[in-house]
N, C-alpha and C positions, 0 to 999 in steps of 0.2 A: 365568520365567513372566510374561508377557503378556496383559492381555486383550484381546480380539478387538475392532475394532471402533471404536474410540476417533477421535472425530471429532480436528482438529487443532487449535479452540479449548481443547478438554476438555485436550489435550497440553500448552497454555500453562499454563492455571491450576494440572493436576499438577505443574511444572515450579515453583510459588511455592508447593506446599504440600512439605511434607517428608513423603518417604514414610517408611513404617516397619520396619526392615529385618525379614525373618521368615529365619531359616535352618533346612531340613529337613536331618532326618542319613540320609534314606534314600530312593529310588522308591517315592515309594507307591500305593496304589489311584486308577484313576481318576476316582471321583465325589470322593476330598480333593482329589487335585490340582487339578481343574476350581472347586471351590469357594475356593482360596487365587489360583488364578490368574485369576481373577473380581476380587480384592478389589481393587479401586480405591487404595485407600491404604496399599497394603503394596507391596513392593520383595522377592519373596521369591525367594531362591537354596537349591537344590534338590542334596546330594550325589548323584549321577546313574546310581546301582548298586542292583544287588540285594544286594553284599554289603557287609558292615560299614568302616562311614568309618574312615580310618586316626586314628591319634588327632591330629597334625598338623594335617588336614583339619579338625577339628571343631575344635579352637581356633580356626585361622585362622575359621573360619565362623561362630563364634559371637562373633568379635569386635567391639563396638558392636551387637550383635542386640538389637531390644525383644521376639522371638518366638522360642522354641524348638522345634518340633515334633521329637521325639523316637521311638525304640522299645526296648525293652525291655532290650536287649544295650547299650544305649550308658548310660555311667556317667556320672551330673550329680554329679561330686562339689565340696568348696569348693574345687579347683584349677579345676575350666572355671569357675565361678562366676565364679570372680576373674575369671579370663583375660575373659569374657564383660561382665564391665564393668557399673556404675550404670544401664546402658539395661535392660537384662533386668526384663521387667514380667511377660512368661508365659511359662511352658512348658507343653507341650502330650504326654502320652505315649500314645502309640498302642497301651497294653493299660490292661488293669486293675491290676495287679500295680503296685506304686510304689517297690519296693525295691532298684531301680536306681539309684533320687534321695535326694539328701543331705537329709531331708526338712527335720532342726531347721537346718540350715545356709539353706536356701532359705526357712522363714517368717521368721529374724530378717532376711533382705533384702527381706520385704514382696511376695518373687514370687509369681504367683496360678498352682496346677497343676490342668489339666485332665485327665481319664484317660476310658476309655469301658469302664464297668461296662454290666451289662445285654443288653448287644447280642450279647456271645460267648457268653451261658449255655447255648443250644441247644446251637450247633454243639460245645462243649466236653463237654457231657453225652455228645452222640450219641458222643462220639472217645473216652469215657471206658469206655459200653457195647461200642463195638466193640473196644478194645482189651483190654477186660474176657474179651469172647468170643474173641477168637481169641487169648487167654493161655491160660484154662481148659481150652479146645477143642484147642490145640495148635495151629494153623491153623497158623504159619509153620512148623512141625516138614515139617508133613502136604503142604507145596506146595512145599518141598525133597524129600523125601520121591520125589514125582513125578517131578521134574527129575533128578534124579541117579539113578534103575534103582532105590528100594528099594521101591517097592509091588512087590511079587511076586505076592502072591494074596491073600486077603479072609483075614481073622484073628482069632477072637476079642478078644483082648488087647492086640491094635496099637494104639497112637495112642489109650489111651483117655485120657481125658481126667475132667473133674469139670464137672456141670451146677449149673444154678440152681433148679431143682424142689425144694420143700421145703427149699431152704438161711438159710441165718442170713447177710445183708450188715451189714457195718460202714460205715458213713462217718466219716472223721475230716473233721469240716467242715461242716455241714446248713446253708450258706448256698444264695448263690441256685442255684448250679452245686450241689451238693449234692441239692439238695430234689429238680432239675430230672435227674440222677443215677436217683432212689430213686424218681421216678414213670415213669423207662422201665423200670426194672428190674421192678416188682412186676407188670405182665404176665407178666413168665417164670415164676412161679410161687412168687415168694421168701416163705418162709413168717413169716421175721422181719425187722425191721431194728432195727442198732443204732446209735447216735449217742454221739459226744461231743465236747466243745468248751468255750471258755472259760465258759459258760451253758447251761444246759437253755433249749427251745425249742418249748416245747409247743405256742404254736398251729401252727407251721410242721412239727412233727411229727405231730401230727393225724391228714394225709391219711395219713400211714403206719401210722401205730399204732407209731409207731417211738419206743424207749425209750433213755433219756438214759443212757448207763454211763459210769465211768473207763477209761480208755485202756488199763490192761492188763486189765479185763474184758472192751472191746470184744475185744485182740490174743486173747483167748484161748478167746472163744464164737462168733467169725467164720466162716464159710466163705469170705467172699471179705472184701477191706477195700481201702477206696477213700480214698485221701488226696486231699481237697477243699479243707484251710484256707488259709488265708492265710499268706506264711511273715512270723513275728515272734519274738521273743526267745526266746519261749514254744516257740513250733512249730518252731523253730531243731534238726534232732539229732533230733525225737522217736522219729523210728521206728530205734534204735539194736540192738543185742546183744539188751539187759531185753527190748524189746519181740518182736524176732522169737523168743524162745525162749521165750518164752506161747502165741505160735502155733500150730494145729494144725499136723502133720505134712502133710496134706492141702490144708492155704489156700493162695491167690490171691490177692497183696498187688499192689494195682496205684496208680501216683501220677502225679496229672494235676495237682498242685499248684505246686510250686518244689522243686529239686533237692535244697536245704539243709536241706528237712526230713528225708530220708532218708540216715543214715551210711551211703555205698554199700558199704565194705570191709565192715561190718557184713551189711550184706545180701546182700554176695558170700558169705560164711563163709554163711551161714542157707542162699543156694539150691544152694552146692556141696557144703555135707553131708548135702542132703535134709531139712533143719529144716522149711523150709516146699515147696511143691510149685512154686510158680512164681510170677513175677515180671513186671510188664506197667509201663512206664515212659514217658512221652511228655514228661517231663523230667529233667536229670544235672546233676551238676556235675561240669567246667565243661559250658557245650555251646558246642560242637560236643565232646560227647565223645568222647575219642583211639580212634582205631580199633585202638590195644592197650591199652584199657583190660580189665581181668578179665572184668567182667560180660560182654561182647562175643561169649566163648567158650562162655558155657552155654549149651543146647537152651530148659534153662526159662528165658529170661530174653529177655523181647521188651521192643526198645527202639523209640521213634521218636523222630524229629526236632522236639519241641515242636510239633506242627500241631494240637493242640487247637481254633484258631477256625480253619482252614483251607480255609473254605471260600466261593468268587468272594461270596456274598451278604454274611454277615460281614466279611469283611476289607472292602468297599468301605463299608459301613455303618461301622464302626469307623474308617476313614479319614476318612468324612465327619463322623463325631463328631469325633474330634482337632482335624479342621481348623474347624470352627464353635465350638468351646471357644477355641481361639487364636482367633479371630478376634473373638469374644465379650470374651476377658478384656484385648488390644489394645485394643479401645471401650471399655472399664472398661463392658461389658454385663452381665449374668448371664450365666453361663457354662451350658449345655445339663446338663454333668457335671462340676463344680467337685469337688476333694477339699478337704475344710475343716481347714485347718490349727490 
């Protein structure tokens, strides 16, 4: 990456300062790339794909690096550390999520991590409600359904499904993607909401009138439940066995959070006996999850590809955060979105 433009005086004097190597591990949006390829005193080299750098690649790349820009899938453990060397001043991760990165390994080396909270809560909410509705609704059943000769004729009983009119939602999680959650929903008609999490959250529950429960009184007064938290020690496993068999027979357990929170075998056994009624995932472990994995086989079980922020305004927004945090924590500036170690 180059910037544009560069008289041949400006050429000499770059040529006696040292620039600063930045290594990215992926293509990214381009209002980031414009904004690193802009930066006068960085030297950055760019793995040049949509898809995940080999691991090879990212040593070599990150060798002598003072800048990381990173995404979500690529593992900062203390092997690339090492490999990465005494220059490493920032990294930079292109989500919110940070549990990719070796976090107590990276402050005893003093390195500064940028992340971009904030900027996805929309688009994540919206992917949270849609995937919400066409689980309950059945929608991917109902547009196979079409394509393959089984609508026959109009049917009482077909394809029915479970609404939000007068229902009771769970959130595990009433952070900002939570709150942002529970105030598209309560236009549908949702008569309650319930919350839990490491603290009760009164003001931020307020707007809902939404009431603080333990975890198997949420699983088990829900109609729908929406896993929102953060994954950590705590939230590691929770949604296992105990939990899905609190659940109504009837509920809609859908997780937009991290893969790790939900035991999938666990949750295969709950939607292949009819424990719970259906299942709405926009993240697995691992992912890309195998195309012969269980869950893959059930009706009630809609999965996607992690595109929670997936959308051209977000992704280039969240790009140009990553790249202004790196390029912030490089100047030893304040960082836009520092995580404080």
């Amino acid at each position: 990456m180059r910037g544009p433009g560069r008289c041949p005086a400006f050429s000499r004097w770059m040529r006696l300062v040292r620039l600063m190597k930045v290594f990215v591990t992926r293509r990214i949006p381009p209002e980031g790339r414009a904004a690193l390829a802009q930066a006068a005193d960085c030297e950055v080299e760019q793995w040049d794909s949509d898809e995940p750098i080999p691991d090879k690649e990212l040593e070599r790349g990150v060798v002598g690096a003072h800048g990381l820009l990173c995404l979500l899938s690529d593992r900062v453990d203390k092997r690339l550390l090492d490999v990465a060397g005494a220059n490493l001043k920032v990294i930079s991760t292109l989500s919110v999520g940070v549990d990719h990165l070796a976090l107590d390994e990276i402050k005893k080396r003093g390195i500064r991590v940028g992340y971009t909270p904030d900027v996805l809560t929309d688009a994540t909410a919206e992917l949270a409600v849609s995937l919400l509705l066409s689980t309950c609704r059945r929608l991917p059943e109902a547009i196979e359904e079409v394509k393959n000769g089984g609508w026959t004729s109009w049917k009482p009983l077909w394809l029915c499904g479970y609404g939000l009119t007068h229902s009771t939602v769970g959130i595990i999680g009433l952070g900002r993607i939570g709150q942002a959650i529970a105030r598209r929903l309560k236009p549908f008609g949702v008569q309650r909401f319930l919350y839990t999490g490491r603290q009760p959250r009164p003001e931020d529950a307020a707007e809902f009138q939404a009431e603080f429960v333990s975890t198997p009184e949420l699983a088990a007064q829900s109609d729908f439940i929406i896993v929102a938290c953060s994954l950590t020690p705590a939230t590691k496993g929770l949604c296992n066995k105990d939990f899905f068999q609190k659940m109504k027979e009837t509920a809609v357990f859908v997780n937009i959070s991290r893969g790790d929170v939900v035991n999938q075998d666990d949750l295969y056994q709950a939607l292949a006996s009819g424990q719970i009624a259906a299942a709405g995932l926009d993240v697995t472990t691992p992912e890309p999850l195998p195309t012969s994995h269980p869950l893959l086989t059930l009706k009630n079980c809609v999965i996607l590809p992690h595109i929670g922020s997936a959308t051209h305004r977000t992704r280039n927004t969240m790009s140009l955060l990553a790249a202004n945090n790196l390029l912030a924590g490089l100047r030893g500036e304040p960082m836009p979105s520092e995580l404080k170690l």
